[in-house]
Every structure is written in structure tokens, then in C-alpha cells.
N, C-alpha and C positions, 0 to 999 in steps of 0.2 A: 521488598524481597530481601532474606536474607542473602549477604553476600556469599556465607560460607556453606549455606545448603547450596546454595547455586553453581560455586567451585565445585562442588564434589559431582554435581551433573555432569556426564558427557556431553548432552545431549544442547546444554543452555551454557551460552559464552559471552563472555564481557570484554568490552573491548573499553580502557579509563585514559583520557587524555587529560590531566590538571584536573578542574572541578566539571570536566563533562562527561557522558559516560553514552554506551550503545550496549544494549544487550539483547542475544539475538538466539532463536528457539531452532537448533537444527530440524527437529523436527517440524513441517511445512516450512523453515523459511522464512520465520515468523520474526517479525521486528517486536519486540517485546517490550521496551523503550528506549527511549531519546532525552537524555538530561541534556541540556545544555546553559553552562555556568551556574548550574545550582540548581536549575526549573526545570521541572518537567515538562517537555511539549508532547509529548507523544507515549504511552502506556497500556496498561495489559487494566480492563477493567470486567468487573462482574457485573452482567446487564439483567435486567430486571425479567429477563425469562430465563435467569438460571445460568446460561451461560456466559464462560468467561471468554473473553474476544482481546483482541490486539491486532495490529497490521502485517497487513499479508498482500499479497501479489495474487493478483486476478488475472490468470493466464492459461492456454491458450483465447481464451476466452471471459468476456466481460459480463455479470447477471446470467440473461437465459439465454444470448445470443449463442447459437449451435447446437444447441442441445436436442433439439427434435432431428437436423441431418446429419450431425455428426455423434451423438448420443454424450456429448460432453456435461458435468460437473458443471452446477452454476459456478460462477468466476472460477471457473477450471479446476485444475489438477492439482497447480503447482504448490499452492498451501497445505495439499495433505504430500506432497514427495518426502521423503528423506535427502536432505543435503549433508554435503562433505567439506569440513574447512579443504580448499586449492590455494589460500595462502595468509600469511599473518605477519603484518610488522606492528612496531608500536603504534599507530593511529589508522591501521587499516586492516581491517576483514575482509577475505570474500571466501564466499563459498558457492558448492554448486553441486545441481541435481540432474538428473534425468527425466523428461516426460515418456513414456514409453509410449510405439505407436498401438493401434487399436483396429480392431475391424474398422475401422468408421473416420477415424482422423489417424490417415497411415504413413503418417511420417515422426521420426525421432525429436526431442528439441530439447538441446544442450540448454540448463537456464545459470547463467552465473549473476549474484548479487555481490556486490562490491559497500560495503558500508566504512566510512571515513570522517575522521574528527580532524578539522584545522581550525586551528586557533578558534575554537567554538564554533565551529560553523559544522553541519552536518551534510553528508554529502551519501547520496546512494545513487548508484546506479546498476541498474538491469541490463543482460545483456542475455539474447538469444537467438541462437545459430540451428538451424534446419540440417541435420546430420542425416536424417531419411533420403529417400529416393523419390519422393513427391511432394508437388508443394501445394500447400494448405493453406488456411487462413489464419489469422495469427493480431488480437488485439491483446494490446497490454493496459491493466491498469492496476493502482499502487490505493489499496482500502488503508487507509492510514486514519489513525483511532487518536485525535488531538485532544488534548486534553485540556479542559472546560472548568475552570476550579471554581468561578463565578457561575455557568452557564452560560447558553450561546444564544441566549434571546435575542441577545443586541449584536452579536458575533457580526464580523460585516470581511469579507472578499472585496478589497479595489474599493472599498466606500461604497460597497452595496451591502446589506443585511441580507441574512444568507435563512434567517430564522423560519420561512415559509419554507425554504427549498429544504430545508432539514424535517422540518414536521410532512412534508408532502414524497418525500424522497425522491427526488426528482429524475429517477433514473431516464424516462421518457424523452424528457426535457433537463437537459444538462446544460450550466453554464458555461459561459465562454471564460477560457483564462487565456493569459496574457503569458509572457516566457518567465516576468520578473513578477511579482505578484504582492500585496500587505496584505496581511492574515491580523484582523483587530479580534484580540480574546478579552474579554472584561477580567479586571485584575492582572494582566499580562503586558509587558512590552509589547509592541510591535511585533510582529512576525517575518519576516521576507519568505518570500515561496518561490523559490525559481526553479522553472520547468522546462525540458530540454526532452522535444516528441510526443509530449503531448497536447489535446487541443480542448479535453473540456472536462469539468469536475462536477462530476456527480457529489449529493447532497443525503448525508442520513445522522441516524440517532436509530438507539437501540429503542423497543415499545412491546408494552404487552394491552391488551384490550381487557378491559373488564366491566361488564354491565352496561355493555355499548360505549363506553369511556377508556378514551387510548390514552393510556397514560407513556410518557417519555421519558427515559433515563438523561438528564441533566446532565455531569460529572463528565460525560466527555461529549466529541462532536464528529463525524466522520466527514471530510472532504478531501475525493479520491481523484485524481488526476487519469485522465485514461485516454489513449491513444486516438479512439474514435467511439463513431456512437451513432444510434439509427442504425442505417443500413450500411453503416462500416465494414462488420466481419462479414467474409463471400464476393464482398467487392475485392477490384484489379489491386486498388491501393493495400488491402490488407495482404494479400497474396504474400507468403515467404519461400522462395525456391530451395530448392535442395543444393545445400552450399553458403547457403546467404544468411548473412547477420544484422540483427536489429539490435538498435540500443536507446534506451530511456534513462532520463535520471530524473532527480531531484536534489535542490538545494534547501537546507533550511538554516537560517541563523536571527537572531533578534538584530533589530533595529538600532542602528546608534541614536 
């Protein structure tokens, strides 16, 4: 992307530590990309049905969970809001939007995202607070668009291959992650994934079908970290009271 069309955008903000870099799409919230120390891990790509995709925040809700009793947005709202820089120093952005309530899911929620460069390491964390007057159900999870320069045939989570759960998308059946995690990319360093509230990552790849043959966009690989999963959202444990704040993050940096 060039950097000086992107300067003149309101809308898209860059945040450059030394050779790493965040840049981030006010509009939905949108993580746009994640260089770090040179590489790109994380990007904004055009998928083979046309549309171009990047990572976003799947909130108040995860896929299709709510949508038939609360009439919610598959992975929610919070990617289509408008957000607002609430603060900026040299290695830290955050910003933050409103989900407004609804006939159907009637409470407000504050979402603030935090994005950070330290010494290469990349650091996001979500935060959201129940401003409404009733409490709701409330899962989070982070569709993050990693970037695949080899392909993820071999891609492997923890020393597991991840290549079935990305062709199968595993939303159903989601894997277990761990807090500290190794993300293996062919062509790539080592990855570290450290997660902080959530319990399991969901597996995709963009794909279009044609003549009974699904074919799959290669070039990147989606493994989305999400709060819970099954019969999560509606349950005690998702519940967020009126007052109450939740918070998730993510760590990402390479491997010594």
C-alpha cells in the first residue's frame, strides 16, 4: 500500500516502530496489517470470490451464534462500526466505537482496541464494557488474516497441521489452544501466539466452488482465536452485566 495515499486517508492509520509497522482501518476496526521486522504476518488480501478481506473482530457474537434470537450480524456488528482514535503515542494506538443496542440485543457496548509495537513484538488487546441497562451474551473472537507466502499445506499450531481444519473450516469443531502457542508458516520464522481469554481457534481459507471443484486461496490462512464455542453464547459464563468489562488480547512476535 502506498504510504502517502494512506497518509492523506482519515479513515486508515499507521502506527511505524524501527522496521515494524500496524496499520489499521477506522472504518470496522479493521487490522489491516502487522509487519514485523521486515515480514509480514498479518494483511489485507483479495480472495478468490472478489472480495478483499483483512482481520477484524467478531463481536458481540462469533459466526451464526445469536442471530436467529437476537437477530445479530454473523461475527457481529463490531467490523462494520465506525471507530475513533481515544489515544496515540509513539508505539501505541487505540481506538474505539459504539455497538448500539437493538430491539433484540438491548444493551449498549463500549468496544475499545489497543494495538502496540515493542521491540517487535505485536500486542492487541480488546476491551468491552456493558454501558446498557441489561445483560446480554457477549462472545469475542479476533478473524486474523496470516499471511501464507509459501502456503499452509504444511502450516502446523503446537506441532499439529492445521491443513484439514483450514480446508474443512472448522467452525463446528474448533481447536484447543494453549495461552503461549508456535504458529509454523513454510518460508517463515517461527511464530509465538500468546492468548490471554481465549480458549479455541477456529480454522479457514477463503474458496470459491466451480464445476463441483473448491478451489482455495493459498496466499493467506485464517486462525481466529475466540472466546468460546458450541453452546457458549446464552450460556451463564458468556453473560456480561450492565457495568462489567471484558478483556482479550493477543501477542504476536517471531521466535528467537
Amino acid at each position: 500500500m502506498n504510504h502517502e495515499k494512506m497518509n492523506r486517508n482519515p479513515f486508515k492509520k499507521e502506527l511505524v516502530v524501527g522496521n515494524s509497522r500496524v496499520r489499521v482501518d477506522l472504518k470496522g476496526g479493521r487490522l489491516m496489517e502487522v509487519v514485523l521486522n521486515g515480514v509480514i504476518v498479518i494483511g489485507t488480501y483479495k480472495c478468490s470470490d472478489g472480495k478483499e478481506r483483512n482481520t477484524h473482530l467478531c463481536l458481540p457474537n462469533f459466526y451464526k451464534e445469536g442471530m436467529p434470537d437476537y437477530h445479530l450480524l454473523q461475527h457481529g456488528s463490531a467490523r462494520d462500526i465506525e471507530y475513533m482514535i481515544s489515544g496515540l503515542d509513539n508505539n501505541l494506538l487505540t481506538i474505539s466505537g459504539i455497538i448500539k443496542p437493538t430491539e433484540y440485543y438491548r444493551s449498549k457496548l463500549l468496544v475499545k482496541q489497543d494495538f502496540e509495537l515493542v521491540n517487535g513484538i505485536f500486542i492487541h488487546k480488546i476491551g468491552v464494557k456493558n454501558s446498557g441497562k441489561e445483560t446480554v451474551p457477549l462472545n469475542i473472537g479476533v478473524h486474523n488474516y496470516w499471511n501464507t507466502p509459501n502456503g499452509w499445506q504444511k502450516a502446523t499450531i503446537n506441532s499439529e497441521n492445521i491443513a484439514n481444519g483450514i480446508r474443512e473450516n472448522n467452525t463446528q469443531t474448533p481447536m484447543k489452544i494453549n495461552q503461549k502457542n508456535i504458529i509454523y508458516i513454510p518460508g517463515m520464522k517461527n511464530i509465538i501466539w500468546e492468548l490471554d481469554g481465549f480458549s479455541n481457534c477456529v480454522l479457514w481459507t477463503g474458496r470459491v466452488e466451480n464445476d463441483g471443484k473448491m478451489k482455495y486461496d493459498h496466499k493467506f490462512m485464517c486462525a481466529e482465536p475466540v472466546r468460546g464455542s458450541g453452546d457458549y453464547f446464552g450460556s451463564k459464563e458468556s453473560l456480561i452485566e450492565p457495568g462489567q468489562a471484558v478483556s482479550v488480547s493477543q501477542m504476536i512476535y517471531f521466535q528467537e
